[in-house]
C-alpha positions as protocol buffer text, in pm:
chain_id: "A"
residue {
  index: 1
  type: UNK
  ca { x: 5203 y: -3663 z: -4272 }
}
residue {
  index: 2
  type: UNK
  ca { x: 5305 y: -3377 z: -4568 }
}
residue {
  index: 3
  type: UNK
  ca { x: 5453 y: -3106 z: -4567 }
}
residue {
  index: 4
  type: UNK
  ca { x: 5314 y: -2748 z: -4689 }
}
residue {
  index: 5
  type: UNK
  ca { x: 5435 y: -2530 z: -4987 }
}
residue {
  index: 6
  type: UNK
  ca { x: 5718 y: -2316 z: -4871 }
}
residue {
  index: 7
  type: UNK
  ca { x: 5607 y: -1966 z: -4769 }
}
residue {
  index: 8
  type: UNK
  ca { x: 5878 y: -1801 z: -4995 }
}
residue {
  index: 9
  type: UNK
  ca { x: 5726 y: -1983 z: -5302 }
}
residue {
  index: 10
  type: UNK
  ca { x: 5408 y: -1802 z: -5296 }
}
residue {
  index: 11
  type: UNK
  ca { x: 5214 y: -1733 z: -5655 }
}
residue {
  index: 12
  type: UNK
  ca { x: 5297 y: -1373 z: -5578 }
}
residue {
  index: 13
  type: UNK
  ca { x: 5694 y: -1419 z: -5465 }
}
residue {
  index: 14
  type: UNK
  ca { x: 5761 y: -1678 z: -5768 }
}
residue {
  index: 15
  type: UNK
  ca { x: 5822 y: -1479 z: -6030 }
}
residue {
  index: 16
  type: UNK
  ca { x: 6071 y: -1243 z: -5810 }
}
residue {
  index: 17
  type: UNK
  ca { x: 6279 y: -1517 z: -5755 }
}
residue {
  index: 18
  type: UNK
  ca { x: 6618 y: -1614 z: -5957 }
}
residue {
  index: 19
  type: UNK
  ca { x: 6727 y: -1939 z: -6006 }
}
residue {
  index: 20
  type: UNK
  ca { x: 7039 y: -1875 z: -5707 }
}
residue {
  index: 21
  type: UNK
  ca { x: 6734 y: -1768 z: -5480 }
}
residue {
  index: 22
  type: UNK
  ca { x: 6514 y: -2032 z: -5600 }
}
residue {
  index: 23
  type: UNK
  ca { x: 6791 y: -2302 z: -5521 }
}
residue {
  index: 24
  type: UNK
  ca { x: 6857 y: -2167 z: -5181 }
}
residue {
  index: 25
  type: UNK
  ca { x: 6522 y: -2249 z: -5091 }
}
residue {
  index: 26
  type: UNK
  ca { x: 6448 y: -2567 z: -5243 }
}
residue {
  index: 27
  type: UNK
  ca { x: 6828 y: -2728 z: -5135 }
}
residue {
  index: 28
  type: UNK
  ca { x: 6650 y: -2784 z: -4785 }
}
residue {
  index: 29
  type: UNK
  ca { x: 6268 y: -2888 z: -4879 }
}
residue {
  index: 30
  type: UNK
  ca { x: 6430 y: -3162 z: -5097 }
}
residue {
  index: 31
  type: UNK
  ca { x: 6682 y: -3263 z: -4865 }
}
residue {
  index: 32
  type: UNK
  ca { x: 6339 y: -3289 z: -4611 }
}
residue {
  index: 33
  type: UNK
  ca { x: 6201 y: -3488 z: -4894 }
}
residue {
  index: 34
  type: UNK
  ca { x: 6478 y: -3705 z: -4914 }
}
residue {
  index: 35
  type: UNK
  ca { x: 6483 y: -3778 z: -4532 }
}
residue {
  index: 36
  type: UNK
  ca { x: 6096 y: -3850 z: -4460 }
}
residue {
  index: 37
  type: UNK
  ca { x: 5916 y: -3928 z: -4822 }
}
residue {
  index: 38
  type: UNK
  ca { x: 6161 y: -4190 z: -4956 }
}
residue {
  index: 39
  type: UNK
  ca { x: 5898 y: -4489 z: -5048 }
}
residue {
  index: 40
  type: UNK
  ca { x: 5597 y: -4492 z: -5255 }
}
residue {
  index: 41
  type: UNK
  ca { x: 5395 y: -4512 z: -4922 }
}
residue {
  index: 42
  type: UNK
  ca { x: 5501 y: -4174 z: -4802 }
}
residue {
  index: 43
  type: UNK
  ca { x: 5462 y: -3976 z: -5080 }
}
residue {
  index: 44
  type: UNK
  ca { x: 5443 y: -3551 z: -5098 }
}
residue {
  index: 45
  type: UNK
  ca { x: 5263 y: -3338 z: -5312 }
}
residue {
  index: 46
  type: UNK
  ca { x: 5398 y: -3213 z: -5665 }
}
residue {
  index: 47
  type: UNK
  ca { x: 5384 y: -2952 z: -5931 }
}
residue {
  index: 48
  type: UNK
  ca { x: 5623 y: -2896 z: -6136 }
}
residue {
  index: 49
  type: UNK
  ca { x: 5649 y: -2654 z: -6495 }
}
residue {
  index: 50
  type: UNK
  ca { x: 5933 y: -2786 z: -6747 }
}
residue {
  index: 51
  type: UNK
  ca { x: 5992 y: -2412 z: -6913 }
}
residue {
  index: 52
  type: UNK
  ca { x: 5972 y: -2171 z: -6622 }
}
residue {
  index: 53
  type: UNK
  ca { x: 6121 y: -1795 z: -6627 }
}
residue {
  index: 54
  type: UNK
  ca { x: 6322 y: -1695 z: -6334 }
}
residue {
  index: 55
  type: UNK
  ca { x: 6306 y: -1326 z: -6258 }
}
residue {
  index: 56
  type: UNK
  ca { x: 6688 y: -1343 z: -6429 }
}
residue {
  index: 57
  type: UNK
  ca { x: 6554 y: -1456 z: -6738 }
}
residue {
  index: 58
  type: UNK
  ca { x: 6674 y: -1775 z: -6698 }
}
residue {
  index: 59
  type: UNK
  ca { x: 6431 y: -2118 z: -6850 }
}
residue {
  index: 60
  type: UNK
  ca { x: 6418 y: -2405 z: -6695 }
}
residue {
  index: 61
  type: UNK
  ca { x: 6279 y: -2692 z: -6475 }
}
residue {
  index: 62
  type: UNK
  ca { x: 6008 y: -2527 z: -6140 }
}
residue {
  index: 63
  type: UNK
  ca { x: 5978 y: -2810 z: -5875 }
}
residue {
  index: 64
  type: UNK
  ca { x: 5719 y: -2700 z: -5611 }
}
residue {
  index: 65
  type: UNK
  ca { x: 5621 y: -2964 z: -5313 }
}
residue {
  index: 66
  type: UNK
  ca { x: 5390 y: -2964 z: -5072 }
}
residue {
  index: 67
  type: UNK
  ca { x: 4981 y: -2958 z: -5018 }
}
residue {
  index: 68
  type: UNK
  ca { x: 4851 y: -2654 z: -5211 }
}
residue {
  index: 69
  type: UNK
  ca { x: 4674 y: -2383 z: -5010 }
}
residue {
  index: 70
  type: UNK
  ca { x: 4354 y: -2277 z: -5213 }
}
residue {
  index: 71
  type: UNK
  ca { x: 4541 y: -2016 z: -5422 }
}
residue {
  index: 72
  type: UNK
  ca { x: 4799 y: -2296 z: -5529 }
}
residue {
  index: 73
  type: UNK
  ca { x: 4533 y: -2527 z: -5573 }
}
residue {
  index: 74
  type: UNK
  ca { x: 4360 y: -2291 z: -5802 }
}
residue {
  index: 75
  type: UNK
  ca { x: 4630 y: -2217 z: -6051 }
}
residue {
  index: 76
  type: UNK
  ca { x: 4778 y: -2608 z: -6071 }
}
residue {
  index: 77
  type: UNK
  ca { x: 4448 y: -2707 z: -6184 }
}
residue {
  index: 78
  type: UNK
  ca { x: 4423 y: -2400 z: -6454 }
}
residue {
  index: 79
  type: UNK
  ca { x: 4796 y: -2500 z: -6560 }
}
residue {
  index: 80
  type: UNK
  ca { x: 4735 y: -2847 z: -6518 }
}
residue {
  index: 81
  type: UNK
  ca { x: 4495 y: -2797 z: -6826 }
}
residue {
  index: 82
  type: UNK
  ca { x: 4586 y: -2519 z: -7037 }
}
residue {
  index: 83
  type: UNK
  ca { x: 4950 y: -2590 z: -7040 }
}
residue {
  index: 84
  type: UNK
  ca { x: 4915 y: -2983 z: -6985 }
}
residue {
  index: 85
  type: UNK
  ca { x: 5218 y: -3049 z: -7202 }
}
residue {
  index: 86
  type: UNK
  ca { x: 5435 y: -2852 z: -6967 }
}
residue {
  index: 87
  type: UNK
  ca { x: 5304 y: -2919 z: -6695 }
}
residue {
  index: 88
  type: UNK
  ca { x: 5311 y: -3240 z: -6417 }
}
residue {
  index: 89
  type: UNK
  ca { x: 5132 y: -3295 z: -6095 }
}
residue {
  index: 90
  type: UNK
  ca { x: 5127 y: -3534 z: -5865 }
}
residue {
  index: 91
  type: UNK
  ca { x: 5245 y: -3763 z: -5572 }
}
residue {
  index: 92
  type: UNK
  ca { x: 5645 y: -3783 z: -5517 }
}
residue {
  index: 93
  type: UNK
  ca { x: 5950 y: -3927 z: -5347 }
}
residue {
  index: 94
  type: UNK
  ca { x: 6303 y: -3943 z: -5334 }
}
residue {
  index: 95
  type: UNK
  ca { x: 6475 y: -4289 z: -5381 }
}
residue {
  index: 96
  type: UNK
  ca { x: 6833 y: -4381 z: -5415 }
}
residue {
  index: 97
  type: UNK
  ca { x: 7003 y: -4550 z: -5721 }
}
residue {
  index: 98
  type: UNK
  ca { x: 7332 y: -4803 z: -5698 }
}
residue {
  index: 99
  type: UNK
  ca { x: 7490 y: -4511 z: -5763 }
}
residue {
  index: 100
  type: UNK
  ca { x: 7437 y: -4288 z: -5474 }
}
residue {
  index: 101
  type: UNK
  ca { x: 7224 y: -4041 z: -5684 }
}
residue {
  index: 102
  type: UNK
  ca { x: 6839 y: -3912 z: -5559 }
}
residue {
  index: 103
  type: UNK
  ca { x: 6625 y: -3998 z: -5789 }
}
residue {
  index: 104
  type: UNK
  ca { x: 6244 y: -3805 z: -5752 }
}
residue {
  index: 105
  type: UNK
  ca { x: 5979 y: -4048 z: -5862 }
}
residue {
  index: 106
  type: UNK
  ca { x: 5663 y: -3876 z: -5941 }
}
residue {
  index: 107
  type: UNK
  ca { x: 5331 y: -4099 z: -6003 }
}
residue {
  index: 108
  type: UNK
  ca { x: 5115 y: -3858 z: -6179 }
}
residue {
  index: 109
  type: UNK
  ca { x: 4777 y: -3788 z: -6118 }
}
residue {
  index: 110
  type: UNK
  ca { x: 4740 y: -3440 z: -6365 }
}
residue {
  index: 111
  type: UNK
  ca { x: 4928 y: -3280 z: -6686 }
}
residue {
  index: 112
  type: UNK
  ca { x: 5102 y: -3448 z: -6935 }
}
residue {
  index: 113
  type: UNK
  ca { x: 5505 y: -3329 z: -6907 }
}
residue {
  index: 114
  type: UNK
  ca { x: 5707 y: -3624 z: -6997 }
}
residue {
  index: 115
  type: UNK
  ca { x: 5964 y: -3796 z: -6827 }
}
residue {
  index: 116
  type: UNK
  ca { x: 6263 y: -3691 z: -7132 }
}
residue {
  index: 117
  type: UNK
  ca { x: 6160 y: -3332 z: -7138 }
}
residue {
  index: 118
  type: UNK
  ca { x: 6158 y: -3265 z: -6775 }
}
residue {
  index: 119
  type: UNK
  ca { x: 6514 y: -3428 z: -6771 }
}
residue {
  index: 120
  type: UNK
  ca { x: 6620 y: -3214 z: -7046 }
}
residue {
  index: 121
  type: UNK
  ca { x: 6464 y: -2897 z: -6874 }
}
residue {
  index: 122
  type: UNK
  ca { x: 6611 y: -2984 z: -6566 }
}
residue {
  index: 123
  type: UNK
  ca { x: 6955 y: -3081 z: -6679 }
}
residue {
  index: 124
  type: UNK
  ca { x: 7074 y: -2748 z: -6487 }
}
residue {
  index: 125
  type: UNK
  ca { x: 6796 y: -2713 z: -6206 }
}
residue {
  index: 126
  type: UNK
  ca { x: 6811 y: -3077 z: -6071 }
}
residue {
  index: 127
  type: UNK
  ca { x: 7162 y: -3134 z: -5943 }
}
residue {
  index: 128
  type: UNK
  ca { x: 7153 y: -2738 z: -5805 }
}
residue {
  index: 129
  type: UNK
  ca { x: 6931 y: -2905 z: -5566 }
}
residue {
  index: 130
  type: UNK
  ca { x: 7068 y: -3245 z: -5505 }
}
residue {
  index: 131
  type: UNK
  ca { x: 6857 y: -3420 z: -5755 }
}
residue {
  index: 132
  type: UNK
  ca { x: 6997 y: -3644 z: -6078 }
}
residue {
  index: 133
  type: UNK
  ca { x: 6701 y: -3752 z: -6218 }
}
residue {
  index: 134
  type: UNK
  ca { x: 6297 y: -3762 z: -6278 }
}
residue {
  index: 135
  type: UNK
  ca { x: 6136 y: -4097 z: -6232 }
}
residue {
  index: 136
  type: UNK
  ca { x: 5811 y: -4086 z: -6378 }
}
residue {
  index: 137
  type: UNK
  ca { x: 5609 y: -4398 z: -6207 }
}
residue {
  index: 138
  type: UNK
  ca { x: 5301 y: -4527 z: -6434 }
}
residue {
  index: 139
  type: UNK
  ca { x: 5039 y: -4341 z: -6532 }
}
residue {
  index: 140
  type: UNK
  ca { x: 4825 y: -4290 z: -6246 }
}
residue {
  index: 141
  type: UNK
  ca { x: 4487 y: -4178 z: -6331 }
}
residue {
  index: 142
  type: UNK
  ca { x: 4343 y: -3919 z: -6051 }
}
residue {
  index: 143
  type: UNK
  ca { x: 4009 y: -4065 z: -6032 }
}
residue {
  index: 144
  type: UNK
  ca { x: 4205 y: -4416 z: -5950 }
}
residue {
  index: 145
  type: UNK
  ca { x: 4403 y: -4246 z: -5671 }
}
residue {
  index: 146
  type: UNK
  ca { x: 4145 y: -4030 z: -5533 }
}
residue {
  index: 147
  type: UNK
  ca { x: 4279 y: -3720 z: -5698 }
}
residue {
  index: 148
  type: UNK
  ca { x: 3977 y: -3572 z: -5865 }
}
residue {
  index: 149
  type: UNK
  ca { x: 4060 y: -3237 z: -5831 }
}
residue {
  index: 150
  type: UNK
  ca { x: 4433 y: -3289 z: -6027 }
}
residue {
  index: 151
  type: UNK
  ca { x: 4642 y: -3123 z: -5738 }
}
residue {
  index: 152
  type: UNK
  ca { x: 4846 y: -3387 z: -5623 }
}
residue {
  index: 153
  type: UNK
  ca { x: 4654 y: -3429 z: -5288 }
}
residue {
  index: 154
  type: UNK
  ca { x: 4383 y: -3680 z: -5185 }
}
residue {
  index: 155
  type: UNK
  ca { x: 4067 y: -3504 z: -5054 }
}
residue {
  index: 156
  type: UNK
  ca { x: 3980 y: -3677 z: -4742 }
}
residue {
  index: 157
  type: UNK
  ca { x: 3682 y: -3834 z: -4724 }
}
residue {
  index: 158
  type: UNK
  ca { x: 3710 y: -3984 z: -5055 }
}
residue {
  index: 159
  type: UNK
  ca { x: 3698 y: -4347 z: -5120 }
}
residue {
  index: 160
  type: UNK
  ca { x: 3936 y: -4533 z: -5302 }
}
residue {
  index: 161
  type: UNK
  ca { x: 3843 y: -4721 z: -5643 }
}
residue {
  index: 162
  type: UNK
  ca { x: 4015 y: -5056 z: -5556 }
}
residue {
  index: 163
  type: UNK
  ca { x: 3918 y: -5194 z: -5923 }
}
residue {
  index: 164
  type: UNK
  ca { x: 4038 y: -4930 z: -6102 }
}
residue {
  index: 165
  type: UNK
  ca { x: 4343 y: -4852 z: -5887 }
}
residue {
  index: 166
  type: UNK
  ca { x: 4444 y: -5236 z: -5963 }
}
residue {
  index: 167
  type: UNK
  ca { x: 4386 y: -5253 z: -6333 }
}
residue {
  index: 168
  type: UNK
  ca { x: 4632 y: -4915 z: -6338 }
}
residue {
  index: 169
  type: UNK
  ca { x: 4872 y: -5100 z: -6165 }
}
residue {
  index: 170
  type: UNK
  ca { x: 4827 y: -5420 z: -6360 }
}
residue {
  index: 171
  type: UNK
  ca { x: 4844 y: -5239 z: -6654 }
}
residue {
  index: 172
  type: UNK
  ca { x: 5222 y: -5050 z: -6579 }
}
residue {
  index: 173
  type: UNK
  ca { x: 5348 y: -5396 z: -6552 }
}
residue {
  index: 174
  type: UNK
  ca { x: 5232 y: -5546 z: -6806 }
}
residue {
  index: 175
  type: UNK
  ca { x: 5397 y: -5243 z: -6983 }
}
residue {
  index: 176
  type: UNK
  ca { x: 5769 y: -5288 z: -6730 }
}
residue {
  index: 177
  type: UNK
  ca { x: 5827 y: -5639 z: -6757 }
}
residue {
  index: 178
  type: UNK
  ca { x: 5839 y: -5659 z: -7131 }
}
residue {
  index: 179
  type: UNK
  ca { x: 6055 y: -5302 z: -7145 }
}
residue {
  index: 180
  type: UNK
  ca { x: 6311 y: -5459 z: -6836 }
}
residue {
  index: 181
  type: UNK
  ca { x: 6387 y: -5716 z: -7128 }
}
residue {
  index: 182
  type: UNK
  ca { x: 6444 y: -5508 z: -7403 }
}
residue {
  index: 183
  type: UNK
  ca { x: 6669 y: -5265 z: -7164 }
}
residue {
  index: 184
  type: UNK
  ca { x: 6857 y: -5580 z: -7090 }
}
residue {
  index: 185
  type: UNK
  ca { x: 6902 y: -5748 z: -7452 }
}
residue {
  index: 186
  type: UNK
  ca { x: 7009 y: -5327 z: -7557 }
}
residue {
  index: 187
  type: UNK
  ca { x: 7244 y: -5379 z: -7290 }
}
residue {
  index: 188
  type: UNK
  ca { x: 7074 y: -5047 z: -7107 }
}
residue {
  index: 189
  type: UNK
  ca { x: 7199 y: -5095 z: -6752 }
}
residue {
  index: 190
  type: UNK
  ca { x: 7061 y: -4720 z: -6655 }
}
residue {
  index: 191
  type: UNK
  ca { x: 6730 y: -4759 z: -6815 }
}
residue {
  index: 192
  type: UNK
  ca { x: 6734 y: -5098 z: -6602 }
}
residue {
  index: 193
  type: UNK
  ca { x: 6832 y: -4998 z: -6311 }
}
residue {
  index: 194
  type: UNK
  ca { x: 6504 y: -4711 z: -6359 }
}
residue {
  index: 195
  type: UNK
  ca { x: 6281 y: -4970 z: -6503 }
}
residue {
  index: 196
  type: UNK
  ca { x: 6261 y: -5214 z: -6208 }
}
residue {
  index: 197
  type: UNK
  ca { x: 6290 y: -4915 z: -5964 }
}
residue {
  index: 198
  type: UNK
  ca { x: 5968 y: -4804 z: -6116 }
}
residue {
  index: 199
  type: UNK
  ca { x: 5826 y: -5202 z: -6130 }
}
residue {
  index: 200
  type: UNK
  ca { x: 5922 y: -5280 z: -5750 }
}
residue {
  index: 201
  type: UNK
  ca { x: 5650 y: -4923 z: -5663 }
}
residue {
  index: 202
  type: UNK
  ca { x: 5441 y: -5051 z: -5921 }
}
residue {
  index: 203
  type: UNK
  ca { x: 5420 y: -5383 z: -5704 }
}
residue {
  index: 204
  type: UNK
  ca { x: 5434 y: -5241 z: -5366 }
}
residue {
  index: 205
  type: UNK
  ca { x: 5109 y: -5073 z: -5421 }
}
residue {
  index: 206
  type: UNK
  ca { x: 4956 y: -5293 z: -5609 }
}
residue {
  index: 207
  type: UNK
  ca { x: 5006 y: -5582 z: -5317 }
}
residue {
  index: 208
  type: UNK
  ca { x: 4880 y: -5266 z: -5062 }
}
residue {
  index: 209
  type: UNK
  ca { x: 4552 y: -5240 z: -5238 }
}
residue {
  index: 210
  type: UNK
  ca { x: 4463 y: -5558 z: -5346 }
}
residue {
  index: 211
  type: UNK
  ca { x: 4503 y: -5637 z: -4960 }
}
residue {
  index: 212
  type: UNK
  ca { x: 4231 y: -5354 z: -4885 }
}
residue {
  index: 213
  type: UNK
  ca { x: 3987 y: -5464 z: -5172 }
}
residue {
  index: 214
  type: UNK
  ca { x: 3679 y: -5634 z: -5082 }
}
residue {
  index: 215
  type: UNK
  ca { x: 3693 y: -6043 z: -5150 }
}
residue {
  index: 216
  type: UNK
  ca { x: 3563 y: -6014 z: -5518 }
}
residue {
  index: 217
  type: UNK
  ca { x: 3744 y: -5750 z: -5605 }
}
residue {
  index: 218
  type: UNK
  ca { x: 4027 y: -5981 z: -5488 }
}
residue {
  index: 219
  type: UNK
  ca { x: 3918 y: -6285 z: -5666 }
}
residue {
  index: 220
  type: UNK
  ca { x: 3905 y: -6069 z: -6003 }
}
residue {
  index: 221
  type: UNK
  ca { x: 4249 y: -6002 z: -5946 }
}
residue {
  index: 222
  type: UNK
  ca { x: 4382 y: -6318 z: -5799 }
}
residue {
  index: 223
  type: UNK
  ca { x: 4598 y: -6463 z: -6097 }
}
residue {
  index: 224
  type: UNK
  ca { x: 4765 y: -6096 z: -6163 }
}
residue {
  index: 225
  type: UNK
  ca { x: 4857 y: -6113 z: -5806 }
}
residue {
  index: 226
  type: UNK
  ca { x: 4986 y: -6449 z: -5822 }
}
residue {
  index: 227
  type: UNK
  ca { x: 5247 y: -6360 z: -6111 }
}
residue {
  index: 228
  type: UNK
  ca { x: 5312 y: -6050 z: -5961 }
}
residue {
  index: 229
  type: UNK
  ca { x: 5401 y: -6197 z: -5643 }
}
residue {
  index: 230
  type: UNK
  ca { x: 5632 y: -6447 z: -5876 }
}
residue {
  index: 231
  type: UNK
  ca { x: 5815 y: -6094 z: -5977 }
}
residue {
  index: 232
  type: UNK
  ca { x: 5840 y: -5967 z: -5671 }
}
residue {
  index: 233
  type: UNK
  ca { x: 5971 y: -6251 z: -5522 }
}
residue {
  index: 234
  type: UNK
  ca { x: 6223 y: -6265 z: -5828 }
}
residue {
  index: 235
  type: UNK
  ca { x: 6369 y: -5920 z: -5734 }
}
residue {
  index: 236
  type: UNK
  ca { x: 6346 y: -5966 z: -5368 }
}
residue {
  index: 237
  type: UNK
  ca { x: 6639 y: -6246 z: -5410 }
}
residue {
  index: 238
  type: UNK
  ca { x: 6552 y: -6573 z: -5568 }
}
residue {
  index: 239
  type: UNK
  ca { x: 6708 y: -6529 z: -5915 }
}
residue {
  index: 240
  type: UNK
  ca { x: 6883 y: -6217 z: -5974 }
}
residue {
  index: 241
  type: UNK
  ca { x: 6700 y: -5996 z: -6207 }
}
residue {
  index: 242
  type: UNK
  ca { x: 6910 y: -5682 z: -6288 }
}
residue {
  index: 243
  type: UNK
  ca { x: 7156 y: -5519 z: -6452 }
}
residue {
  index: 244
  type: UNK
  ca { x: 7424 y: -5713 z: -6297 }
}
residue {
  index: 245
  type: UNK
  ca { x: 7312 y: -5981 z: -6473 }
}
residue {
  index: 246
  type: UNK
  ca { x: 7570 y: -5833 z: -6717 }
}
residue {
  index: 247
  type: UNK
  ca { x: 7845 y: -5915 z: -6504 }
}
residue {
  index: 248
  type: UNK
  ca { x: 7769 y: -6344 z: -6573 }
}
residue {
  index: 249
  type: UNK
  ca { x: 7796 y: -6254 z: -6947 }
}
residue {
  index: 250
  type: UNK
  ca { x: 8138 y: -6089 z: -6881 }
}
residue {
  index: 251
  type: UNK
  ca { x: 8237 y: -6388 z: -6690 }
}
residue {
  index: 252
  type: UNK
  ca { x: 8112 y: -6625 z: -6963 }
}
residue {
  index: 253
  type: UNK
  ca { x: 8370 y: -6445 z: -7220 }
}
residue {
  index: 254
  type: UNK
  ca { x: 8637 y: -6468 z: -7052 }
}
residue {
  index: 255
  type: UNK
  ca { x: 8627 y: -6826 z: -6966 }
}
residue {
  index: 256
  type: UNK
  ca { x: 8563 y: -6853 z: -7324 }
}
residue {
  index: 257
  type: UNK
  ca { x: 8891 y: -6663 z: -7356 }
}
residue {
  index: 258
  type: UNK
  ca { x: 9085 y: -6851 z: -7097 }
}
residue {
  index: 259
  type: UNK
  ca { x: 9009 y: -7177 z: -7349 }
}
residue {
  index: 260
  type: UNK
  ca { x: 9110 y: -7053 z: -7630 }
}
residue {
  index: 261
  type: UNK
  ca { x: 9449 y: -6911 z: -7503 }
}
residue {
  index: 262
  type: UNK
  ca { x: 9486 y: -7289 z: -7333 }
}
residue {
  index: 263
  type: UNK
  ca { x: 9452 y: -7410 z: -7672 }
}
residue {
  index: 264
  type: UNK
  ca { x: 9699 y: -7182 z: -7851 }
}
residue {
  index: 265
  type: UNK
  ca { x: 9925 y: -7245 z: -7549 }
}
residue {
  index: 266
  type: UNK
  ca { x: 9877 y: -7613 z: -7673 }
}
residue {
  index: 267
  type: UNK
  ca { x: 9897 y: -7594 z: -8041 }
}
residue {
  index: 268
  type: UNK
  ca { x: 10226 y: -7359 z: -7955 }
}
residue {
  index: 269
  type: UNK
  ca { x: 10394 y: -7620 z: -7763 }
}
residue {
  index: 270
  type: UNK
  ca { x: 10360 y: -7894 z: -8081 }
}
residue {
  index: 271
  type: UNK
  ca { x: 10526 y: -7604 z: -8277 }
}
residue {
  index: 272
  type: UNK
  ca { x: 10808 y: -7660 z: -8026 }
}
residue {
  index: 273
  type: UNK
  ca { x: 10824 y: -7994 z: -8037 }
}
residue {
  index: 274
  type: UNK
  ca { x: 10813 y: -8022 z: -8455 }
}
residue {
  index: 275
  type: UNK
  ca { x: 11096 y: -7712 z: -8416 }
}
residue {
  index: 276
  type: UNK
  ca { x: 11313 y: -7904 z: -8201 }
}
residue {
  index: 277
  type: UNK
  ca { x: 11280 y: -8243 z: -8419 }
}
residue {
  index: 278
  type: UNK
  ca { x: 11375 y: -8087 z: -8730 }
}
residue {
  index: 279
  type: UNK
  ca { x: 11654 y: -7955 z: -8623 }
}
């Protein structure tokens, strides 16, 4: 199931509309979002422009969901190209941190807007419509998810490229794990927290295909999906592998603490003692 562009957000309507109008209509499509695409397995349609003129002159971060009529689907793939820096399409859903912030995780499929700029665009745009943050999850290739044409939608009929859908996914983490541990030794508990949000998708779909691959497509890919069922079953509960891992180091100090003021506590009661002999 997805959902179709708003019909107030029209190529020709767009540029009418100022960012109070803009936010009146996109309040409810991403609280929609929120309620029905909220996992990597229900997923909606994306574009989105990181320097966008409101018809108030105002800059900033355009979100637009939903499968593209033709028209859309004619000017995301123009923009998609000729402004590919500013520019991000895609499949997208709304998660939840520890926090109780939505977070929108896009895994992109077309342009090349990165994950700090469309923060920083958005910095006024996102919470107007009950958004924190961008999650940008791996670097999804459109010919590996069936995306050929760069709009954010999969053309039906078209057959999925188990190999090269799993070496993507192999490939993000490879790239996660190693980043999770530097986030952790920088003592990075929001970069963390984003990290393994992004791994735990990352896994979910790779565990999805590899389970639809034909048998030597899943032998080529047997030892990745041994260690990254070792991860997953890591996160899932096993050994606790986030940012609260902080909290055992906080614990360690202060017993560390507690020892040392038992052993002033000590070496001020011989004080006593020696105070009291002398005199």
């Amino acid at each position: 199931m997805s959902i179709k562009i708003h019909k107030k957000l029209s190529l020709d309507t767009l540029d009418n509309l100022k960012v109070a109008e803009y936010k009146a209509i996109m309040k409810a499509v991403v609280k929609k979002i929120a309620n029905k695409f909220n996992n990597s397995e229900s997923t909606v349609p994306v574009y989105l422009k990181t320097q966008h003129t409101y018809a108030d002159n105002k800059i900033g971060l355009m979100l637009i969901f939903g499968k593209p009529d033709p028209v859309w689907k004619k000017e995301i793939k123009v923009k998609a190209k000729s402004e590919k820096k500013l520019t991000l399409v895609g499949h997208s859903f709304i998660t939840v941190d520890d926090s109780g912030n939505n977070i929108l995780n896009i895994m992109p499929s077309a342009g090349g807007a990165l994950e700090p700029k469309i923060n920083k665009a958005g910095k006024k745009i996102l919470p107007m419509l009950g958004l924190s943050s961008v999650n940008i999850v791996g670097e999804l290739s459109g010919e590996a998810t069936g995306d050929t044409d760069g709009d954010g939608v999969v053309d039906q009929g078209q057959e999925l490229d188990h190999d090269k859908a799993l070496a993507e996914y192999l490939g993000e983490f490879k790239l996660l794990v190693p980043a999770i541990r530097k986030f952790k030794k920088a003592r990075q508990p929001k970069k963390i927290r984003q990290a393994i949000a992004s791994l735990r998708v990352v896994l979910e779909n790779f565990d999805k295909v590899y389970a639809s691959a034909k048998a030597e497509t899943q032998e080529k890919y047997a030892a990745a999906k041994a260690q990254m069922d070792k991860v997953a079953s890591t996160l899932a509960g096993g050994k606790k592998d986030d940012s609260n891992d902080d909290n055992s180091d906080i614990l360690a100090k202060m017993n560390k603490l507690a020892k040392r003021m038992k052993k002033l506590k000590a070496k001020i009661g011989n004080l006593d003692v020696l105070y009291r002999e002398a005199n």
